[in-house]
N, C-alpha and C positions, 0 to 999 in steps of 0.2 A: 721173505718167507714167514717169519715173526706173525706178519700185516695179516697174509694169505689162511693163518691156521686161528689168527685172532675172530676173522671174520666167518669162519668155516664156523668155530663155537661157538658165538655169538650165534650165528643161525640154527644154530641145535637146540641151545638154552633156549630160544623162544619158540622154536617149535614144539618144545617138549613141555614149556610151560603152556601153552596153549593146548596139547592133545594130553597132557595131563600124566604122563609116564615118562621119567628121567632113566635114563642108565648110567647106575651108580657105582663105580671103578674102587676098589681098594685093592693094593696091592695087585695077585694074581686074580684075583675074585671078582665079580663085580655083581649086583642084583638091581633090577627093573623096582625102583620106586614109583610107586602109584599114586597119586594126590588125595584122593579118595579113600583108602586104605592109613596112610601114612602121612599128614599136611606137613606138619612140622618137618620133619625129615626131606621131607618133597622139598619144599621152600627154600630148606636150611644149603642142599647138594644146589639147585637154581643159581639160588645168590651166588656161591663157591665159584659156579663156572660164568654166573655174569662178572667176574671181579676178574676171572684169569682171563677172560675175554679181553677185558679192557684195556689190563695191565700188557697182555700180547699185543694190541693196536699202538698201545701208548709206549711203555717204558722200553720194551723191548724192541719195539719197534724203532726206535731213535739209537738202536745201538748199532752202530757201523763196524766194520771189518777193515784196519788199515793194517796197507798193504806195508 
């Protein structure tokens, strides 16, 4: 499941780096970061979810459920 949600964000983060509008979650709230508008910011949320991406494929990914 971990695997499945790793690679769902992983496909977001680059499509969003690519069309250039992320949507950026705090809390209850969230707002549409624009590259354009905002680089820094833009980049800064990118990275965040290329990292939770990975650590979902990776770390969490290797954790098993014994029975």
């Amino acid at each position: 499941m971990f695997k499945a949600l790793g690679f769902l964000l992983a496909s977001y983060t680059m499509y969003a780096a690519w069309r250039g509008e992320v949507y950026a979650r705090s809390r209850w709230w969230g707002q549409t970061i624009v590259r354009k508008e905002r680089p820094v910011y833009f980049w800064i949320v990118i990275s965040i979810y290329g990292v939770l991406s990975i650590a979902l494929l990776t770390v969490f990914g290797m954790v098993r459920h014994r029975a």
